[in-house]
N, C-alpha and C positions, 0 to 999 in steps of 0.2 A: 595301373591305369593307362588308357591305351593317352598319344599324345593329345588324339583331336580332342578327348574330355576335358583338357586343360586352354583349350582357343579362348574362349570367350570369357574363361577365368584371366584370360593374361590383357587381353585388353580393355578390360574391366577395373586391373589393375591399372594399367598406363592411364587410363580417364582418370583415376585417385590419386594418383600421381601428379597429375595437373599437363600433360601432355595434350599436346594442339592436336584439335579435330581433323586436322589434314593426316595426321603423322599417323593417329590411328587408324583413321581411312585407310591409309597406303599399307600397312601393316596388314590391315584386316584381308586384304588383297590378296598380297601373298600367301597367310596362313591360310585361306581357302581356295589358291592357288596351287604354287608349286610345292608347299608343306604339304597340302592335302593330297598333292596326286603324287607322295614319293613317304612321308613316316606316319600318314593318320593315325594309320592299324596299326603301329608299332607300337608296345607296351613302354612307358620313358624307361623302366630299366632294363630292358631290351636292347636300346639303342645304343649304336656303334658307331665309332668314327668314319666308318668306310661308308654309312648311310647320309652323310654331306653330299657323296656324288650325285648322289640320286635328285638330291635339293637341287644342285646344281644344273644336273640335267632338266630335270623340270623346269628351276627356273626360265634359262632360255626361251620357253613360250613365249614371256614377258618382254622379249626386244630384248636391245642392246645391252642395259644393267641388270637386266631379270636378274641373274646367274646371281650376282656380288648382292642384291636387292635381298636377295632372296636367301644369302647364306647371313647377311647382317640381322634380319628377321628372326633366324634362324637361334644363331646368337643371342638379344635380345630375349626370345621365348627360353633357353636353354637358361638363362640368368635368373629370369623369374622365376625358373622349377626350382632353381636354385634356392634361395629367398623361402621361396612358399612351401617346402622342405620336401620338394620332388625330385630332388639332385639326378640330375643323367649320370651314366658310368663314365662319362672324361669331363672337362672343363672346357667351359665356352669358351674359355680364353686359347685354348690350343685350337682354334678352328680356324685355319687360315683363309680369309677373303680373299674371292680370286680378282686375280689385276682384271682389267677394261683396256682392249685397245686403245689409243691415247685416240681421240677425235679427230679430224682437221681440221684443223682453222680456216671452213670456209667462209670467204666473204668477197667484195668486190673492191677490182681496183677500183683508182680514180678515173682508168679510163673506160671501166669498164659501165659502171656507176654512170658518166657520163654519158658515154654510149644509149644505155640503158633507160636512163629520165629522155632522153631527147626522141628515142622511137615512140614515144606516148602519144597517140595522137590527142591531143588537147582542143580538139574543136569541135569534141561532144563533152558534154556536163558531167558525163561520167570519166572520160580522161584526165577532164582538168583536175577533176578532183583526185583521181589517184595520184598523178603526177603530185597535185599539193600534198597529198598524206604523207607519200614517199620523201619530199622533201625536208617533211615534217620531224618524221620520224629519223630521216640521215641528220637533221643538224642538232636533234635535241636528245637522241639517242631513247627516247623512249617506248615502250613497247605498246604493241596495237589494243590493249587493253587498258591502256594508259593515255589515248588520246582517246579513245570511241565517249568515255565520258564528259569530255569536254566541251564548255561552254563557248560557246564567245567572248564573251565578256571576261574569262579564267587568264587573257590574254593581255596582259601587260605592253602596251605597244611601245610606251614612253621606253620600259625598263629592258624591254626584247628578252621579258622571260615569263616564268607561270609555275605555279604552284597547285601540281596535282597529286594524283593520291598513287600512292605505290602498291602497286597489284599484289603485291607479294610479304611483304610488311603491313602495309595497309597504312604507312606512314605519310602525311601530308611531307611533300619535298619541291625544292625548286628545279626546274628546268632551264635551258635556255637555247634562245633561238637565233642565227644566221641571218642578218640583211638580208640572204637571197631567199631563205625560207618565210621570211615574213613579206618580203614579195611576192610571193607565190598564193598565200596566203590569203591576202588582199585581193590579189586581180582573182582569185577563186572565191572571197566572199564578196563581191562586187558583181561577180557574172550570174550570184545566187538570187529569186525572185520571191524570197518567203522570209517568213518574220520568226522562222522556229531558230531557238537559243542554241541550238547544236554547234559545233564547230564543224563537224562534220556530215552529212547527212546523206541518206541514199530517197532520192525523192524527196520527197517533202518530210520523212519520218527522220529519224536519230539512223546514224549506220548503226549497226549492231555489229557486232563481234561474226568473221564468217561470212558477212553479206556481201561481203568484196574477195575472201577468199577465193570465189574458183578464178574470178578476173586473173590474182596473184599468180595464179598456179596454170591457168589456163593461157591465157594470152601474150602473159609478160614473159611464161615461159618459153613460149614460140617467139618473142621476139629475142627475145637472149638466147636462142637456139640459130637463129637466123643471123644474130651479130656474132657467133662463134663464140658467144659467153655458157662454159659446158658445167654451170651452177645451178642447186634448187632455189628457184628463186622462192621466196616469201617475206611477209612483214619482218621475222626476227633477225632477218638475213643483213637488212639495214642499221638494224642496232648494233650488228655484230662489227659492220664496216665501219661504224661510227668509231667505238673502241678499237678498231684495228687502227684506223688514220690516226687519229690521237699517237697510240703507243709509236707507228711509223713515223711522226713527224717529231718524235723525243718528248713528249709531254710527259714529265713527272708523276711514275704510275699510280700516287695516293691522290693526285687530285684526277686521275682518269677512272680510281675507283667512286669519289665524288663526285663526278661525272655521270658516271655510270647508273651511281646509286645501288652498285654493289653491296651487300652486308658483309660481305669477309673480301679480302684480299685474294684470296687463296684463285675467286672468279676470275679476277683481274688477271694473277698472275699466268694462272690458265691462257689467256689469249696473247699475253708478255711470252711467252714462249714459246707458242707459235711464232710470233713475229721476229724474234730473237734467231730463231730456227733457220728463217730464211732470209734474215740477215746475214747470219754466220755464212752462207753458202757465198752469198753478195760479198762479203769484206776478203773469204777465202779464194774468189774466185780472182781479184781486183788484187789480192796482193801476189799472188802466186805466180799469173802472168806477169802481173810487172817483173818479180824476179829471175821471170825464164825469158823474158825481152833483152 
């Protein structure tokens, strides 16, 4: 049986299985991706350990994790042949996932951050308002899919927090917000002349998801071009500074993952190690001279 007769047998199974619609999504992706354009036509017992490269190579289409997306898929489909008594000629388990260059922990300092909020010109409706998003978004750490929902009223002033829905869980969670962000806040829903429940809005409608994107990408980037800040800038850029200051100012990285709203640590540690990284350079650099002074 050639491989591709077995695709839609395999995610069929992950559905009976009780597997989340995302996960098959992503799956299904690759199997008629970089599976398809490297062992379709391959008979499963045909197949050969040397035909990974191929997954491999194809991956790559896919961006940065294609490669490792695409050999874990790989995997995954190899188990189930397995199971459904279509055994390949090795084991899924000797298929090595290839490493991921480690990412960099881009984000923004605090002077750069500052730099940054203050080139906004705020004395059109549309500035104020990003400046407010932006500021929204640094103190509460949440992501732009995470405030676009937001009410008015979602907004605890007494308690300087708020309870919204997590994009990615879909869990109701707490937030919380900075005196200078709920000023901001304020004097932006105060300069607002409509009675729509949005926290946020583009015109008199709800923002949408996007509607302020090319602004992010467009404008802000020429002014953080202009301040000599050489970052993409965009909305996840500030959640990400959020969790960096935290971990740089010594916060205790389980409540920086409650913070976050991380589900596994592992997120967290990820940007703990960046930060770590270039701390080590900082404490190596400070002890080193001192001992050649």
């Amino acid at each position: 049986m050639k491989t591709k007769n077995a695709f839609e047998a395999f995610l069929a199974y992950q559905e009976k299985m009780g597997m989340s619609g995302k996960t098959i999504l992503n799956d299904r992706v690759y199997l008629l991706g970089s599976l398809s354009h490297s062992i379709h036509d391959i008979d499963i017992a045909d197949l050969k350990k040397t035909d990974v490269a191929k997954v491999i190579e194809a991956g790559r289409s896919h961006g940065r994790y294609g490669a490792q997306r695409s050999v874990v898929v790989l995997r995954k489909f190899l188990k189930y042949l397995k199971y459904s008594g279509e055994p390949a000629p090795f084991r899924w388990q000797d298929i090595r996932i290839p490493s991921v260059p480690q990412k960099k922990n881009e984000y923004l300092t605090e002077e750069e951050l500052e730099q940054l909020l203050d080139a906004i010109d705020i004395s059109t409706p549309a500035g104020l308002r990003t400046r407010t998003l932006l500021e929204v978004l640094y103190a509460t750490g949440m992501r732009i899919g995470e405030v676009i929902p937001m009410n008015r009223d979602d907004v605890d002033w007494e308690k300087k927090e708020a309870i919204i829905t997590n994009v990615k869980s879909h869990e109701r969670q707490k937030v919380y917000f900075s005196d200078r962000s709920l000023c901001w806040l304020k004097r932006y829903l105060e300069n607002r002349r409509d009675d729509n429940s949005a926290l946020f809005i583009s015109g008199r409608a709800r923002l949408v998801r996007g509607s302020s994107g090319g602004y992010i990408r467009n404008h802000l980037q020429e002014l953080a071009e202009k301040l000599g800040i050489k970052k993409q800038i965009k909305h996840h850029l500030f959640r990400k500074t959020f969790v960096t200051h935290l971990l740089q100012r010594k916060a205790d990285i389980m409540c920086v993952k409650d913070l976050a709203r991380h589900r596994s640590e592992r997120t967290t540690l990820q940007n703990y190690a960046g930060v770590s990284r270039e701390r080590s350079k900082t404490v190596h650099t400070g002890i080193m001279n001192g001992l050649l002074e």
